[in-house]
C-alpha positions in Angstrom: -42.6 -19.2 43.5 -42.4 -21.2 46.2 -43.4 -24.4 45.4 -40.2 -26.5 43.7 -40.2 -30.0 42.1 -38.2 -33.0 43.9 -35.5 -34.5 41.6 -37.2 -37.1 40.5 -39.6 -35.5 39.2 -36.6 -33.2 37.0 -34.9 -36.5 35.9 -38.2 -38.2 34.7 -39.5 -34.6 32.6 -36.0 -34.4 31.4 -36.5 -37.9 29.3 -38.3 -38.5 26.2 -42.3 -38.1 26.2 -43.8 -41.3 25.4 -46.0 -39.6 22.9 -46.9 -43.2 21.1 -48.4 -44.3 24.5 -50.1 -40.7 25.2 -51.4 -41.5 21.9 -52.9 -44.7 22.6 -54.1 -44.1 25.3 -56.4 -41.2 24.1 -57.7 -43.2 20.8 -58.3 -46.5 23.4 -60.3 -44.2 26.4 -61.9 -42.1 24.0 -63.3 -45.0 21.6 -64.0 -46.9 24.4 -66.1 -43.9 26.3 -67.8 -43.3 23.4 -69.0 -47.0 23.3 -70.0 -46.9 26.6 -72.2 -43.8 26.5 -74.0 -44.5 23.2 -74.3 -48.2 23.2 -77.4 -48.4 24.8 -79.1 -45.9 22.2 -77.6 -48.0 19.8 -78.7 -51.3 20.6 -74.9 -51.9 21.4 -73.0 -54.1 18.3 -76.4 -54.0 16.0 -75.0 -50.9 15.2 -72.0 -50.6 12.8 -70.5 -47.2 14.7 -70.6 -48.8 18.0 -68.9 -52.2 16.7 -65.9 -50.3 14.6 -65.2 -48.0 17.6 -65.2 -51.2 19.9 -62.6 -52.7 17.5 -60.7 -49.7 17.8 -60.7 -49.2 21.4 -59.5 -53.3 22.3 -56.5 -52.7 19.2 -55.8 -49.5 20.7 -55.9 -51.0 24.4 -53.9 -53.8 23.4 -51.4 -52.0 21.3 -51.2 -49.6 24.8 -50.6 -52.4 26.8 -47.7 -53.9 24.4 -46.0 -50.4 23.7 -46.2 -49.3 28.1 -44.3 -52.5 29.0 -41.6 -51.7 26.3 -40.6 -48.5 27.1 -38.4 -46.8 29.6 -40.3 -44.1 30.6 -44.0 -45.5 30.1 -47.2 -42.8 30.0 -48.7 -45.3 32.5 -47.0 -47.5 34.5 -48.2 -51.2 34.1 -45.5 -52.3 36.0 -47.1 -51.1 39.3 -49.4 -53.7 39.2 -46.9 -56.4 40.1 -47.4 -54.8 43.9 -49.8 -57.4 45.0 -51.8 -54.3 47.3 -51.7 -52.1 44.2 -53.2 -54.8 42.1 -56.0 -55.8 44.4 -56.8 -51.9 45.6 -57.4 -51.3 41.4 -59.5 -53.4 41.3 -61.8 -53.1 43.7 -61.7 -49.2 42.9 -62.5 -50.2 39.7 -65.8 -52.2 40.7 -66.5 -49.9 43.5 -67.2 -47.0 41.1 -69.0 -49.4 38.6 -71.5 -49.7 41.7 -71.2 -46.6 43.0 -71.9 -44.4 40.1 -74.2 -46.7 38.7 -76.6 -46.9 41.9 -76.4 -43.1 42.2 -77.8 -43.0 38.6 -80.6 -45.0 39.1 -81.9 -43.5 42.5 -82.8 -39.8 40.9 -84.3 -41.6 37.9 -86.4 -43.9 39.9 -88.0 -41.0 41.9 -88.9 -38.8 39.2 -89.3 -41.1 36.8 -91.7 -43.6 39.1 -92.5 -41.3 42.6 -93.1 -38.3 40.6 -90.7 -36.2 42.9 -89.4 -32.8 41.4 -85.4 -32.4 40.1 -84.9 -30.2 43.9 -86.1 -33.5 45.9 -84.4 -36.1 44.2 -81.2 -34.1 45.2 -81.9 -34.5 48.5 -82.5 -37.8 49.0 -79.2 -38.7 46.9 -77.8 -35.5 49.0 -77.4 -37.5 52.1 -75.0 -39.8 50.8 -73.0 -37.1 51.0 -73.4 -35.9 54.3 -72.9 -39.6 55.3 -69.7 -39.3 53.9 -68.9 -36.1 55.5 -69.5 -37.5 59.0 -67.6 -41.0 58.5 -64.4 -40.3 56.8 -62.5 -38.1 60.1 -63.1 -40.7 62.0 -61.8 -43.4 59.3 -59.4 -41.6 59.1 -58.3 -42.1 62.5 -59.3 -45.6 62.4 -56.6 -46.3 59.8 -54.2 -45.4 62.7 -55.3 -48.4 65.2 -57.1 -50.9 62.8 -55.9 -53.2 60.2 -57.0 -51.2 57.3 -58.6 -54.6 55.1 -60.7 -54.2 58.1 -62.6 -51.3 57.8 -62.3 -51.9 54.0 -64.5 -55.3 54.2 -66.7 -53.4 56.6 -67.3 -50.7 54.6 -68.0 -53.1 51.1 -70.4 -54.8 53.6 -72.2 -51.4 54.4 -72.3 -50.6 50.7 -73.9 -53.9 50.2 -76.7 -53.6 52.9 -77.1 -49.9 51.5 -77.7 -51.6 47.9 -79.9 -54.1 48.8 -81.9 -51.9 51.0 -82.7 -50.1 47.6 -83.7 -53.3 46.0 -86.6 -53.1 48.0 -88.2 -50.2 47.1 -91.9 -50.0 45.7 -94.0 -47.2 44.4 -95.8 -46.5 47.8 -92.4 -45.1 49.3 -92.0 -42.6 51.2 -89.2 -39.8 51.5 -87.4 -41.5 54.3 -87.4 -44.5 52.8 -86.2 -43.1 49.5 -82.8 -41.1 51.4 -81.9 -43.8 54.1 -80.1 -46.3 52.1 -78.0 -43.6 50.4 -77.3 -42.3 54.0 -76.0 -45.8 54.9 -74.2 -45.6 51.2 -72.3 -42.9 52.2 -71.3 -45.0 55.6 -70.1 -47.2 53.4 -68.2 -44.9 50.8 -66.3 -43.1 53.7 -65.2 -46.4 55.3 -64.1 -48.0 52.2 -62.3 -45.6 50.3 -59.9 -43.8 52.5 -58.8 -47.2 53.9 -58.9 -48.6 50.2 -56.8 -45.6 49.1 -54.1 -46.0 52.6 -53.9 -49.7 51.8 -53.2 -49.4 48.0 -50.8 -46.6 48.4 -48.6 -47.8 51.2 -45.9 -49.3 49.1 -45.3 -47.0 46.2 -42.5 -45.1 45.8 -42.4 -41.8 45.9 -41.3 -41.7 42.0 -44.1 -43.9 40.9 -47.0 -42.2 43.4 -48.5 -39.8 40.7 -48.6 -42.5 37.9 -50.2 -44.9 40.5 -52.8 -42.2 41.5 -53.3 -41.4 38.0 -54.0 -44.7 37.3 -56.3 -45.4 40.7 -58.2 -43.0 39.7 -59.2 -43.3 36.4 -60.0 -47.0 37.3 -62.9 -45.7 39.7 -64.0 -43.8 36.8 -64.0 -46.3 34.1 -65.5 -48.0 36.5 -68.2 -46.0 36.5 -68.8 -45.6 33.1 -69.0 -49.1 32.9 -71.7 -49.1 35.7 -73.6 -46.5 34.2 -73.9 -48.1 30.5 -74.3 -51.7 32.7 -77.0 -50.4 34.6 -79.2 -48.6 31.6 -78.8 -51.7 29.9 -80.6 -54.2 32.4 -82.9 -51.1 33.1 -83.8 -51.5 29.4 -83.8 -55.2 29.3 -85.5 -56.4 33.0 -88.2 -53.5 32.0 -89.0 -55.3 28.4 -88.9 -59.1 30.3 -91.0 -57.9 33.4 -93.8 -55.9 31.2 -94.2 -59.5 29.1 -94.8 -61.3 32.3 -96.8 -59.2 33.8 -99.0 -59.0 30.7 -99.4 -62.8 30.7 -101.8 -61.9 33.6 -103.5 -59.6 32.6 -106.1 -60.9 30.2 -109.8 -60.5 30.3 -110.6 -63.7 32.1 -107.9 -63.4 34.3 -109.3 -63.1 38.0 -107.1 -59.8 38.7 -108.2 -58.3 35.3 -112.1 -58.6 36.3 -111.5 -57.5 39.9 -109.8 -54.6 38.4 -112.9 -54.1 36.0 -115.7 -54.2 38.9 -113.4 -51.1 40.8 -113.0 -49.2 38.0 -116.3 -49.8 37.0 -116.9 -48.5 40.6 -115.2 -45.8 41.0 -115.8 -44.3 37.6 -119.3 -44.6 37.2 -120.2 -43.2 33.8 -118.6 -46.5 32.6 -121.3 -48.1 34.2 -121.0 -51.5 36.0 -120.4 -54.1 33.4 -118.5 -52.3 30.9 -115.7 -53.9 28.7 -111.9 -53.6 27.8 -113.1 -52.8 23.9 -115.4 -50.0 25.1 -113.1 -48.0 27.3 -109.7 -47.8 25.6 -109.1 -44.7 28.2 -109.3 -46.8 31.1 -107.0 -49.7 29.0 -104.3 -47.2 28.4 -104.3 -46.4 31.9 -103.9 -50.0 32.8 -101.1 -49.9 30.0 -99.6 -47.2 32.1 -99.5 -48.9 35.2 -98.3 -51.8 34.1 -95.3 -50.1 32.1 -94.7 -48.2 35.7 -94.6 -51.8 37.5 -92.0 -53.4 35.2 -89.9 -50.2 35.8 -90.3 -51.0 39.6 -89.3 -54.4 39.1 -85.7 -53.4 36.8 -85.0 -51.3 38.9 -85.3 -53.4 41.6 -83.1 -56.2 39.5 -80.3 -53.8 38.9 -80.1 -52.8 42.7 -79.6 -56.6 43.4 -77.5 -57.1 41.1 -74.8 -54.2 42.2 -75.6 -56.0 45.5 -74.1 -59.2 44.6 -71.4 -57.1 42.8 -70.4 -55.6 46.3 -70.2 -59.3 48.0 -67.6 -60.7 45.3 -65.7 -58.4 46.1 -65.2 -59.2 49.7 -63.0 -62.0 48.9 -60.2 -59.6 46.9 -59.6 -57.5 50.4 -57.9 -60.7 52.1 -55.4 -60.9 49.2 -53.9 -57.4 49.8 -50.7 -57.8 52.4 -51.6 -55.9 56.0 -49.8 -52.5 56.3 -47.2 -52.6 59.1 -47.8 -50.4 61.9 -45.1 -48.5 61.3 -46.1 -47.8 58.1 -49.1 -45.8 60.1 -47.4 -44.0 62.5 -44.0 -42.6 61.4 -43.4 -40.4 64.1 -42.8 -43.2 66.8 -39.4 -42.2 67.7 -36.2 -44.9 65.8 -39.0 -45.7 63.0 -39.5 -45.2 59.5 -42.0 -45.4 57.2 -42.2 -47.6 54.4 -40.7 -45.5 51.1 
């Protein structure tokens, strides 16, 4: 009742809905999501279903892409992109949630997976990202007032990045501390970088384009993270398969660590008896198995923490290309200025 529509925003529902583009759109995201979340179960283009939907999605994306530029009232507006801040603050949404969700995927399968910790403690060591968060972004958000925003934007991909590699060093003897600090520092990092990152990429759209800009923004950060997610199962899958063959390579009955390992087993399980043997005990050899299998996890997850931390680094580079926000672009109510439109 009391809520009423500027005039733009009459004019622009008054034209013709670009139902073509809304059409596109749906067949490109949808094939495409699809791709993303069952490609790994599939063995990604081994399978026929995955390759015709990928064909679909790229036609679909293209065809998008060709019919939005056309038309005069566009379901997404590719034209936004020619704002060099716009452009830049995309994409390093876009890769920031490729990290971010990815890396908060991993963490709650890695501890109950590999530290045996129950669904309820898991939450709370990926809780505290959260409550990192909560404390940073007020005073960001003042920040944003005083500082060059690409400041606390590099800062805060630098945070994300120490928070990343932090859990690239995790083991199997870890403890709970160990397990929630880095996402604490991760959600330093978060509230640093994405309120400045959303400022920054904002400033100098129009009031008439802001909801298709947002629109767009946002989705980014979560195509993003699909694209993380179905990244990151995929090197789990693949490090895990490489790491278990090289660890194997080691492990062979005259290998030095392989007859240690016999004589304290043999040790501390003494119904085997001193000098028993691989082809006796097959109990004991699955175990081994086991462990072994549980390393190689270690050591991919490890790999996929490293490589969202390198992820993180190229993408300090893309914060000097966006233009610095003029002051009065922060502060409106200094008296004789105005803010950018």
């Amino acid at each position: 009742m009391f809520i009423f529509d500027p005039d733009y925003l009459k004019r622009k529902r008054a034209g013709s809905i670009d139902y073509w583009g809304l059409g596109l759109l749906v067949v490109a995201l949808g094939a495409l999501q699809v791709v993303l979340d069952k490609g790994e179960r599939e063995d990604w283009f081994s399978s026929g279903f995955i390759t015709r939907l990928a064909v679909i999605s790229v036609v679909a994306l293209v065809a998008l892409i060709w019919r939005e530029l056309k038309t005069e009232h566009p379901v997404v507006d590719l034209r936004l992109f020619k704002e060099r801040n716009y452009a830049a603050g995309v994409t390093i949404m876009f890769f920031f949630g490729f990290v971010l969700y990815g890396s908060i995927m991993l963490l709650p399968l890695y501890l109950q997976t590999l530290m045996g910790y129950d669904a309820t403690l898991a939450g709370w060591a990926l809780a505290f990202g959260g409550i990192g968060s909560l404390m940073i972004m007020p005073v960001v958000g003042r920040l944003t007032t005083v500082l060059d925003s690409r400041i606390l934007i590099f800062v805060g991909l630098l945070i994300n990045a120490l928070a990343v590699y932090l859990m690239s060093l995790y083991n199997t003897q870890i403890d709970f501390a160990t397990a929630w600090w880095p996402r604490f520092v991760q959600g330093f990092g978060l509230g640093s970088t994405f309120v400045a990152l959303t400022t920054l990429t904002m400033a100098r759209i129009s009031q008439e384009k802001m909801g298709n800009a947002t629109g767009i923004f946002n989705l980014m950060r979560n195509l993003g993270g699909s694209f993380g997610i179905a990244t990151a199962t995929t090197l789990l899958s693949r490090r895990a398969q490489f790491h278990q063959s090289h660890l194997v390579e080691h492990l062979t009955p005259l290998s030095q660590p392989f007859i240690d390992w016999q004589h304290r087993l043999g040790q501390l399980m003494p119904d085997l008896g001193p000098n028993w043997n691989w082809w006796n005990a097959p109990q004991a050899m699955g175990a081994l198995y086991q462990e072994v299998q549980r390393q190689a996890q270690m050591l991919a997850f490890c790999d996929d923490y490293h490589f969202f931390t390198i992820v993180f680094l190229l993408l300090l580079p893309l914060v000097f290309l966006m233009r610095r926000l003029p002051r009065h672009a922060l502060v409106p109510e200094e008296p004789g200025v105005e803010a950018l439109p």
